[in-house]
N, C-alpha and C positions, 0 to 999 in steps of 0.2 A: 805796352809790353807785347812781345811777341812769342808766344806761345805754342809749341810744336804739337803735335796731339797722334798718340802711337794707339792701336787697338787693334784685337781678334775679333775680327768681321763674323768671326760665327756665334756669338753669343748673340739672344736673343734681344730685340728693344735696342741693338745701338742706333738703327739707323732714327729713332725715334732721341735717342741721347744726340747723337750729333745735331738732330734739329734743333734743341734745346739751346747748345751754345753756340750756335750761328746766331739764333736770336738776341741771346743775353750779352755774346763779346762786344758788340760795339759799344753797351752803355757802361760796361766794365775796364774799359780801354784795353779792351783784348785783341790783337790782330790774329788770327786762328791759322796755321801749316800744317795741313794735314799729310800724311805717309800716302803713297802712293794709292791701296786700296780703300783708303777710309777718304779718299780725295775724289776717288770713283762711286760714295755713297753721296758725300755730302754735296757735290755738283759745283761749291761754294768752294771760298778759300783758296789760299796760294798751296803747292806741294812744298812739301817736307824732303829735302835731299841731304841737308847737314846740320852738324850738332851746330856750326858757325850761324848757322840762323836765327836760334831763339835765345832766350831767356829764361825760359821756364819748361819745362815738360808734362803734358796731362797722359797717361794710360790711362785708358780704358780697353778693362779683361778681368784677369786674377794675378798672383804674383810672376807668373812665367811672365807674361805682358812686360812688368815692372822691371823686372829683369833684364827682357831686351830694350827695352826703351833705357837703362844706365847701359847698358855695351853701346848702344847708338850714339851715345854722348861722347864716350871715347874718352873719357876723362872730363871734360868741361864742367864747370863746378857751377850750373846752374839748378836751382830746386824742380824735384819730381813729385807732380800729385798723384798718386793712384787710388784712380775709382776701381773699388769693386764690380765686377758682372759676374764673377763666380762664385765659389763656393768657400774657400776659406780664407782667402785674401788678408795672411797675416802679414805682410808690407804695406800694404796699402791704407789710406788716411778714412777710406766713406766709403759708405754703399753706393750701388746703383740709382738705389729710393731719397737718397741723400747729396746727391752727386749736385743739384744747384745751387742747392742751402753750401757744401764744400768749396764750389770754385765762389762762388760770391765773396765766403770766407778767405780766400784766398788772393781774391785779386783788392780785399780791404783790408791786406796783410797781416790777417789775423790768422795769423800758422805761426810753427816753429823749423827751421830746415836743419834738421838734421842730420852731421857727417855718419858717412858710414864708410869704414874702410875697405877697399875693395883690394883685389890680387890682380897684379901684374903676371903673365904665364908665358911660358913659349919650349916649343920643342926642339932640341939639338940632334939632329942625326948623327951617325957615329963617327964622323972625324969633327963634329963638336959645330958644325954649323947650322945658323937660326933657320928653318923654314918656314915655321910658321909661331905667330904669337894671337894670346886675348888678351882682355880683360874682362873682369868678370867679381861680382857680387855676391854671389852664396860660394861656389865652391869650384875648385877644380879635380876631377876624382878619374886617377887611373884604373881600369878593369877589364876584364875578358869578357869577350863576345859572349855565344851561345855555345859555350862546348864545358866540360864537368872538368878541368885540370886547373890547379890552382894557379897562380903566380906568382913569381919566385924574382922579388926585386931589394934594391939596398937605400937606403935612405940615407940622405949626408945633409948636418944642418951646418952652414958655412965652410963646406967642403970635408968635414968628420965625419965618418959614416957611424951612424948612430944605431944601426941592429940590420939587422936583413931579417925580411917579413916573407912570409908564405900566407897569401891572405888569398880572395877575389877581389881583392883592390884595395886601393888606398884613397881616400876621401882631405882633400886639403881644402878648409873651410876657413871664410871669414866669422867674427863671430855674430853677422845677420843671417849669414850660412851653418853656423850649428843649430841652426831649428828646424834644419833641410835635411838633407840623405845623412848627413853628420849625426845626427840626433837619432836617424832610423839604425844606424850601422851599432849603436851602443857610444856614442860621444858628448861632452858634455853641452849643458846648455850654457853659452857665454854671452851676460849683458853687451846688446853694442857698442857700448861708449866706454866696454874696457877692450884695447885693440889688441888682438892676438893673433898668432896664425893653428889652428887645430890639424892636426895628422890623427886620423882613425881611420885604423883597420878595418877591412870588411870582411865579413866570417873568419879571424887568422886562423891559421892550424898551429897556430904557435902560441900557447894559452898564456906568456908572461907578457908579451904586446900587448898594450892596451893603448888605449886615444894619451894624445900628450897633446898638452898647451904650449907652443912656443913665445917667447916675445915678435911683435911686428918688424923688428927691422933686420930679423937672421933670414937669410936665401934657403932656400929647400929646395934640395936636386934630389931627383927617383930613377933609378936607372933599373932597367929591366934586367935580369941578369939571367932568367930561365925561363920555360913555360912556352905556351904556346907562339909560333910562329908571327900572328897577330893580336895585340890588343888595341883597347880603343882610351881614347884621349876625351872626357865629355866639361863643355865649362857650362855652368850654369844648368847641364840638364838638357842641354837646348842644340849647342855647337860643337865643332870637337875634328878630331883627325883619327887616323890609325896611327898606331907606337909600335914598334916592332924591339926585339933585345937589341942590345949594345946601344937604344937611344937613349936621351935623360931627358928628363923633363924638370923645369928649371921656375922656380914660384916664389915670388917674391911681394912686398907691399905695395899696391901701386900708389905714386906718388901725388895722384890727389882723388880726394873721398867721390863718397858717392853724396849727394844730399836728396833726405828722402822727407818729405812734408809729414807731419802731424802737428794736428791740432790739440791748443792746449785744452788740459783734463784728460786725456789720453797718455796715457803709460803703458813702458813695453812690460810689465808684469800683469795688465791690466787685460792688455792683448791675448800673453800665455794663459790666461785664468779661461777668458771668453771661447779664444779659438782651436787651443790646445787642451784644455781642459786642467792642466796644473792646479796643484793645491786641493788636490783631492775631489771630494762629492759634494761639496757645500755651496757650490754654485747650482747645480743640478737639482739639490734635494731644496733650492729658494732662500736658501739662508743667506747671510750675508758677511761682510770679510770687517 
């Protein structure tokens, strides 16, 4: 198996982690492709230049990591393991402290992979052509830079315009993405294996807006209609463009999932309780569920 391996060189102990499975790959039938800088730690191994090369994906970091390691794949429906190195890694399968007992687990196919549906995106300038597209995992979420004026844009689901918002943005989320800025904005939390697309407002001035669930397979176009000169375009938190008025920004399902590993006895409610703290204080005060 051929195995891509994506990480943030600044966490501490990787170069220590990558030594780990340079040792263990060969008796795992691992072939190891490391990403350009973690190619430059490990000294070992072939470079990482496309998703056409492997079979599998390991991150090591936190959820951003995991994030960019599914945009790297570009859609190819191979499984993602993510080792934690940070702090609340609610994507991700293991720990840092746990990361060899994980890939052993994993290359003795004892995981579960996954789907998670991801968004297809892309921006139209104003005679309606593509300049730029993503895809992306948690969310795509239009907003205003650093300046105090709200934004004044129109929403159309299947080309209906469904209300015009006066918000600081609009937040379009997967449901692995309503536990992200979705969830901070006031939107709801949605299991990921019931697929939907979430639209939630961020601060609205318009108190009858609230977040709405759509089904996965209606289009969702945003067009700017007022407000400042420039706003910004962000997917995942990570990438993004500038949006100016009279563009539309155009969101729709993208056409094949993300696959994300966990291992079984792991649940995504199990997750919420641990990393998010859900269900109250009875984790906290030792009791149990």
């Amino acid at each position: 198996m051929r195995v891509g391996v994506i990480g943030h060189k600044g966490y501490v102990g990787l170069p220590a982690i990558l030594g780990t499975l340079l040792d263990i790959a060969p008796g795992l039938g691992l072939t190891l492709l490391f990403e350009q800088d973690l190619w430059e730690i490990a000294e070992e191994g072939e470079k990482l230049e496309t998703p056409e090369q492997v079979d599998a994906l390991f991150t090591l970091g936190g959820d951003g990591t995991l994030l960019r390691g599914a945009r790297f794949l570009n859609g190819r429906t191979v499984p993602i393991l993510g080792i934690n190195l940070g702090r609340l890694g609610f994507l991700t399968a293991c720990s840092g402290e746990e990361f060899e007992q994980g890939v052993r687990r994993f290359a003795a196919g004892d995981f579960v992979s996954e789907p998670r549906m991801a968004l297809e995106s892309c921006a139209l300038n104003r005679d309606g052509i593509e300049r730029c597209s993503w895809l992306s995992l948690n969310d795509v979420v239009l907003h205003k830079g650093g300046f105090a004026r709200v934004v004044k844009f129109t929403v159309f689901v299947d080309d209906e315009a469904i209300g015009s918002y006066s918000a600081d943005g609009l937040v379009v989320s997967t449901p692995t993405g309503s536990t992200g800025y979705s969830l901070s904005a006031g939107g709801p939390i949605v299991v990921p294996t019931v697929e939907s697309i979430v639209l939630t407002p961020v601060s609205p001035h318009t108190l009858a807006m609230r977040p709405l669930v759509l089904p996965p397979q209606v289009e969702v176009k945003v067009r700017a209609d007022d407000g400042p000169e420039e706003l910004l375009v962000t997917i995942d938190g990570q990438v993004g463009t500038t949006f100016t008025g009279g563009e539309t920004l155009v969101v729709r399902k993208a056409r094949n999932a993300v696959q994300i590993v966990r291992f079984p006895g792991t649940t995504f409610f199990t997750r919420l309780r641990r990393k998010l703290g859900w269900g109250g204080l009875s984790e906290r005060d030792g009791e149990t569920i």
